[in-house]
Every structure is written in C-alpha cells, then in structure tokens.
C-alpha positions as CSV (number, residue, x, y, z in Angstrom):
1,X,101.8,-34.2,79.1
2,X,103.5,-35.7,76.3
3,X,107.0,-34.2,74.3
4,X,104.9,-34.2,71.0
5,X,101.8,-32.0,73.1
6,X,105.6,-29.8,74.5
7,X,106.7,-29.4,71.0
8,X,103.2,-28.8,69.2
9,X,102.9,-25.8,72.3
10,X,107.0,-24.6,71.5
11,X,106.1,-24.5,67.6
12,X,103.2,-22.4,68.4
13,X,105.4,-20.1,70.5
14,X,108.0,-19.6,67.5
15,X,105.5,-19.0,65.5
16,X,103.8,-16.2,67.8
17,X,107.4,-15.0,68.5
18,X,108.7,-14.5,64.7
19,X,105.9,-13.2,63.1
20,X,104.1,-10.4,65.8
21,X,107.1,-8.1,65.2
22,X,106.8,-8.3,61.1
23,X,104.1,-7.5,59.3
24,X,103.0,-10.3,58.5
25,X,100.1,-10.9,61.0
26,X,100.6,-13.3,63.6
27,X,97.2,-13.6,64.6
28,X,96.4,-14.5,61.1
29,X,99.3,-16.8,60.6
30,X,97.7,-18.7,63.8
31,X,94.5,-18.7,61.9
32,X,96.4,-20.6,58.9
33,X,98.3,-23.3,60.6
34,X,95.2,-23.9,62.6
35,X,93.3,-24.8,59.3
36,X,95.9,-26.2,57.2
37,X,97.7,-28.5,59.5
38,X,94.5,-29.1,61.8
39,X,96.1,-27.7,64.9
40,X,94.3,-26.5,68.1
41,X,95.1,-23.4,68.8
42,X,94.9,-23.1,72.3
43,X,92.4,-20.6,74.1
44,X,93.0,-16.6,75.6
45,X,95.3,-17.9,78.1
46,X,98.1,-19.4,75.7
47,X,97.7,-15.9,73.5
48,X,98.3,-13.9,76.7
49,X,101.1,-16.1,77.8
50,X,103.3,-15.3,74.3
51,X,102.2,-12.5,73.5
52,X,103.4,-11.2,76.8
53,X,106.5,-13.1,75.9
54,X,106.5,-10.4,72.6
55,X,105.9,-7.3,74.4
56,X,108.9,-8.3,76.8
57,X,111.1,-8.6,74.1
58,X,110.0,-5.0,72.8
59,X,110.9,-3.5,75.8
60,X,114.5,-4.8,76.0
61,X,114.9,-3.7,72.6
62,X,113.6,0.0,73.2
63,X,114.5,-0.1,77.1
64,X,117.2,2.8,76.8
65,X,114.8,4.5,74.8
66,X,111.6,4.0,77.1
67,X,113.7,4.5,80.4
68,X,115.0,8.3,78.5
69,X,111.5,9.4,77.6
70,X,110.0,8.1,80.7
71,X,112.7,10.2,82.8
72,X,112.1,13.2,80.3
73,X,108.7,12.9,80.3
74,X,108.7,13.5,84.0
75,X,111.4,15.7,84.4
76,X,109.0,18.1,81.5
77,X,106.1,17.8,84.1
78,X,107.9,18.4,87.4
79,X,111.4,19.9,86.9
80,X,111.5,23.9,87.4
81,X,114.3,23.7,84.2
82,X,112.7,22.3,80.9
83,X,115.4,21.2,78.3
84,X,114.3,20.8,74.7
85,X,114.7,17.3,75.1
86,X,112.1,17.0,78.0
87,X,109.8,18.9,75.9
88,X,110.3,16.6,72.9
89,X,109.9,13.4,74.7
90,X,107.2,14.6,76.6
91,X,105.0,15.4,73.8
92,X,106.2,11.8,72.3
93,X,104.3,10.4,75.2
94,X,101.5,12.5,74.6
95,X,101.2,11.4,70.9
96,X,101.3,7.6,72.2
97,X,98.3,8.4,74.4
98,X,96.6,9.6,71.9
99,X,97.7,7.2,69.4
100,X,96.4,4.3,71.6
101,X,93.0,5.4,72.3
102,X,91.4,4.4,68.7
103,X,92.5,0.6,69.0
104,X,91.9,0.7,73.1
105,X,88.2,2.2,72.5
106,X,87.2,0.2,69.1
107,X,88.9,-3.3,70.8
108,X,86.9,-2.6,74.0
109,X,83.2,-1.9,72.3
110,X,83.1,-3.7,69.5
111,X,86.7,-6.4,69.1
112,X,83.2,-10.0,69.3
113,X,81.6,-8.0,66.5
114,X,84.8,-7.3,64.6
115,X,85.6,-11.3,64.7
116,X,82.3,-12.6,64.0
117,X,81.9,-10.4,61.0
118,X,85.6,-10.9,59.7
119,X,85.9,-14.5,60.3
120,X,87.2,-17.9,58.4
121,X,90.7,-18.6,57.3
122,X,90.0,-17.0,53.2
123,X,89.0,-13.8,55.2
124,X,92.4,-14.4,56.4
125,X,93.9,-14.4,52.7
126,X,92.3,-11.4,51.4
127,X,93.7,-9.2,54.5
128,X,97.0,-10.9,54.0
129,X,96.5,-9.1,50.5
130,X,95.7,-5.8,52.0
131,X,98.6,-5.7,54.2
132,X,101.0,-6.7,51.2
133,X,99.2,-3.8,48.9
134,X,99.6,-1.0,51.6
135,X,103.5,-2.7,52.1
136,X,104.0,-2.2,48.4
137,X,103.5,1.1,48.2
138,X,104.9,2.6,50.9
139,X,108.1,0.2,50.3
140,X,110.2,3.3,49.2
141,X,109.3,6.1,51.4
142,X,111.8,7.5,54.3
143,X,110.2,10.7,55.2
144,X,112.4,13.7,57.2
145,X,109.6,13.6,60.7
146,X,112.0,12.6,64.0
147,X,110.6,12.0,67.3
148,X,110.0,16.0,67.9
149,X,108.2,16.9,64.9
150,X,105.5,14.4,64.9
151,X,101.4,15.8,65.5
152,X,98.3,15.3,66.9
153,X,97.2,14.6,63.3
154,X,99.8,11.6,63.5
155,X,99.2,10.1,66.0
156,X,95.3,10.0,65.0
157,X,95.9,8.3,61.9
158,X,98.7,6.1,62.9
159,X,96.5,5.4,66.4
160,X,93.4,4.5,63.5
161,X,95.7,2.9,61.8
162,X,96.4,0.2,64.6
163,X,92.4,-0.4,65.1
164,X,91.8,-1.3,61.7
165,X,94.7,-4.1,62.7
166,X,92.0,-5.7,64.9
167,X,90.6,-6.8,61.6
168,X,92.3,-10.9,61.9
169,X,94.9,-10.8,59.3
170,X,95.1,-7.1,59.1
171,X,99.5,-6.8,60.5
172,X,99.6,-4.4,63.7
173,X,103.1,-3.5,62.9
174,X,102.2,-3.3,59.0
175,X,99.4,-1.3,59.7
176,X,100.6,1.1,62.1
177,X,104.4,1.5,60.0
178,X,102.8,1.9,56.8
179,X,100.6,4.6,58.3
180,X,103.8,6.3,60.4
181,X,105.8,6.3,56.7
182,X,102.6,7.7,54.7
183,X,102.9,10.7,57.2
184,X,106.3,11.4,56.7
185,X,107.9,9.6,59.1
186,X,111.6,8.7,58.9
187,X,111.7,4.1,58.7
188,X,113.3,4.7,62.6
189,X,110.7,6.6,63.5
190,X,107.8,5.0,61.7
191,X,109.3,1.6,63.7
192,X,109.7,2.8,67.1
193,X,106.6,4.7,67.2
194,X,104.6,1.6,66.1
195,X,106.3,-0.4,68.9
196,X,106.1,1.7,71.3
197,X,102.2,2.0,70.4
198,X,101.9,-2.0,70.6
199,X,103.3,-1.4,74.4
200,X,100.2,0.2,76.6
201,X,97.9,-1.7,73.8
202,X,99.2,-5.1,74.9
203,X,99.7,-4.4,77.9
204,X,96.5,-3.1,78.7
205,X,95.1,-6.2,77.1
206,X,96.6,-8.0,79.5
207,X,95.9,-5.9,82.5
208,X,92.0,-6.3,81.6
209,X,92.3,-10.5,81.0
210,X,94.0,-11.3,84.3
211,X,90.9,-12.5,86.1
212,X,90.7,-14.7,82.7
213,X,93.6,-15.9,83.4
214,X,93.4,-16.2,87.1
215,X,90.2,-18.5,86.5
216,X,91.2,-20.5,83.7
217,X,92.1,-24.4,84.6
218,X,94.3,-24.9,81.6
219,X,96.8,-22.1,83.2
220,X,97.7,-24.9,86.0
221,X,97.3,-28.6,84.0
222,X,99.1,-26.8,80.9
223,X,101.7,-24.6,82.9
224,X,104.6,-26.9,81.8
225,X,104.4,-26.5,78.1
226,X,102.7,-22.6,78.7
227,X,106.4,-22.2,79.9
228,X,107.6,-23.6,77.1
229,X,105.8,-21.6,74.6
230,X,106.6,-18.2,76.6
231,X,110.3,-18.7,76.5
232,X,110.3,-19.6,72.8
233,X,108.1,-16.2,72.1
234,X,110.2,-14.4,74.0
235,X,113.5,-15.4,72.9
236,X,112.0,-15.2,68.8
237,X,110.5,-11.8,68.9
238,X,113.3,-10.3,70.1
239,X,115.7,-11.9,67.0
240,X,112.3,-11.4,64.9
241,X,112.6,-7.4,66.1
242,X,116.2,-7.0,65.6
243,X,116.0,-8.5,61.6
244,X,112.9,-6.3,61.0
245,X,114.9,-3.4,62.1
246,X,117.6,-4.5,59.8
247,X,115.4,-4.8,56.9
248,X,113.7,-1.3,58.0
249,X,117.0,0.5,57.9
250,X,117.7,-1.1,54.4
251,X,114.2,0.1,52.8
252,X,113.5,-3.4,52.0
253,X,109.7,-3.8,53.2
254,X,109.0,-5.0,49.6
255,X,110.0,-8.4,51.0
256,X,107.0,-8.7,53.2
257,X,105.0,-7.5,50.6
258,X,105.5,-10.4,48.4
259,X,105.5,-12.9,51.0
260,X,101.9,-11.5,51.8
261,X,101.0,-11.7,48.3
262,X,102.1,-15.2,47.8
263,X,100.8,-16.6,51.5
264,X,97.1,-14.9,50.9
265,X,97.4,-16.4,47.4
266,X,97.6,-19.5,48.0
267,X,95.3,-19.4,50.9
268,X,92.5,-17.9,49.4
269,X,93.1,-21.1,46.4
270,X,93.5,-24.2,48.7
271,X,91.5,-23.0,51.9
C-alpha cells in the first residue's frame, strides 16, 4: 500500500466526515468526486467503516443528551415516581421509534430498486437542487415545538422525510431538518431530532452488514488505510456537527442552499 493509495483513502474520509452532518449529501458528493476526478470509490465496507466514524462523532456531541433520555426513558417505564421530565423524554424515544420505521422499512424492501431507478451522477444534480429548494424555503423558520411537545404526526412526516433521503443526493439531515422546521419545530429541536433519528438508522445499517463486513477480503488487505479514512471521518464530523450547529443557531441555512444550487448546477452542465 502506497502514501498516494493512504492519502486517496484519508481524502475520501474528510470528505464522508464534513459533508454527512450538513445538508449537503455525502453520498451524493461521493457520487461526484467519483465522476469528475475518476476516483474509485471503494465498496460497502469502506462506507460502513466512515460512516460509523460519523455516527461516533454524533454521539459524543449529543452523549449528555442521549445518556439523560436514555435514564428518563427508563426511569418513565420502571420507577413507581414519574417526573414530568421522564414522561417528556420518554415519549421523545417513542417519537424516534416511530420516526425510524419509514427509512428502516422502505431501505430494507426496496433501497436496489431505489438506486437502480435514481441512478447517474446528473440524477445527482437535480436532487442537489431539490435539497437546495426545500433549504430555501424553510431558511427562515424557528418554530416554538421543544422536545415535549412534539407528535405522532411528527415524527411520521419527519420519519418520511428521512426515506425520501435514500433517494442518492437527496441530504438525510436536509431532509429530515427541513421537515422538523416545516412542523414547527424550534432550529435546536429540528437538529437534534434529525440526529438522533440518523442514530438507530445507521446503526442498524450496520448491525445488518456485519456478515458483509466479516466476509469481505478488502477489510484485511485494506485495514491500514480503512484506519486511516475512519479516524479522518471521525475527527471531521464531529467539527462538521459543531459548525452546522453554529450556523443552525444563527438561521443561516440559506448558505447550504446556494451551495446546492451552484454544485447541482454545474453538475447537471459538465457531467
């Protein structure tokens, strides 16, 4: 293994690490670089590698968060005294159940259908547009819904919301924020509850591809620069995370917006 094959697999990484958190598509933005610069992108095991790398990084953001709703959750389900806060994070959970099931169901019967019908690198472009439109014009909304007065109704349509993102170049996080925000959600709320979605999603995906893993050669002649490419995801979704919730709390989604414009622009011209 060469340092140019190392550094082609660490580029990848980055790239897998800064854009899954911002809606932007990573998935899509693999798609791109695989066309334009005549890359090859490597197969399921190099995705599950970084984009365990991502979910990682989600959970140190959110882990006082998950490790309070996890202990509420319970203490709602077994405790003879039930606070308000129990109750509040308990139903949270609930909604995130539900909210999973469209993606989990839709990715499990039909996710070889949904890429052989939706695929080429201009495909790519046009969903780039998409996710820039439905960025555009939600970029003003902050709703008044916290944590405890979110519905069954929302977490249906934000849970939908993340299976249309199985469409390649269709932004999880873009998808599933825009949807929080169109139902009223405050821009904290609409963010955590789109990560916090993205957690059982992933890691169920990875759950159900470990005997891919397991059997696939490449894990053990590529480990080296796998390695390489994990700690690079992990250490740029978690900056890539922390900006977007910058840019979140400042109501400045228009920025992704444009960038989507110009990037499914240009591909949709030159590809």
């Amino acid at each position: 293994m060469d340092l140019i094959e190392i550094i082609k697999y660490v580029f990848l990484g980055l790239l897998q690490g800064i854009t899954e958190p911002i809606p932007v598509s990573s998935s899509g933005h693999l798609v791109i670089f695989q066309h334009f610069f005549n890359m090859e992108i490597p197969g399921l095991s190099f995705e599950l590698f970084v984009n365990f790398a991502s979910l990682i990084a989600v959970v140190i953001i959110y882990r006082q968060d998950l490790a309070r709703i996890i202990q509420n959750g319970l203490g709602f389900l077994f405790s003879s005294e039930k606070t308000e806060s129990m109750k509040k994070d308990f139903y949270f959970i609930l909604y995130l159940i539900i909210g999973t099931i469209p993606a989990a169901l839709i990715g499990l019967l039909f996710e070889d259908q949904i890429a052989a019908v939706f695929k080429g690198v201009r495909v790519i472009g046009f969903t780039l547009l998409i996710t820039g439109l439905a960025l555009w014009l939600i970029r003003n909304l902050n709703g008044r819904k916290s944590e405890g007065e979110l519905s069954f109704k929302d977490a249906i349509i934000v849970g939908s919301a993340q299976a249309v993102a199985l469409i390649p170049g269709i932004s999880r996080s873009g998808a599933t924020v825009v949807a929080s925000m169109a139902m009223g959600m405050k821009r904290e709320t609409a963010l955590k509850f789109s990560f916090f979605l993205y957690i059982p999603i992933s890691l169920g995906g990875m759950i159900l591809s470990v005997s891919d893993l397991v059997n696939d050669p490449a894990v053990n002649q590529l480990m080296v620069p796998y390695l390489f490419a994990f700690a690079t995801s992990l250490i740029a979704s978690y900056f890539s995370l922390k900006w977007f919730m910058n840019i979140m709390q400042r109501g400045k989604l228009g920025y992704f917006s444009v960038y989507c414009f110009i990037v499914g622009t240009l591909v949709i011209i030159f590809a």
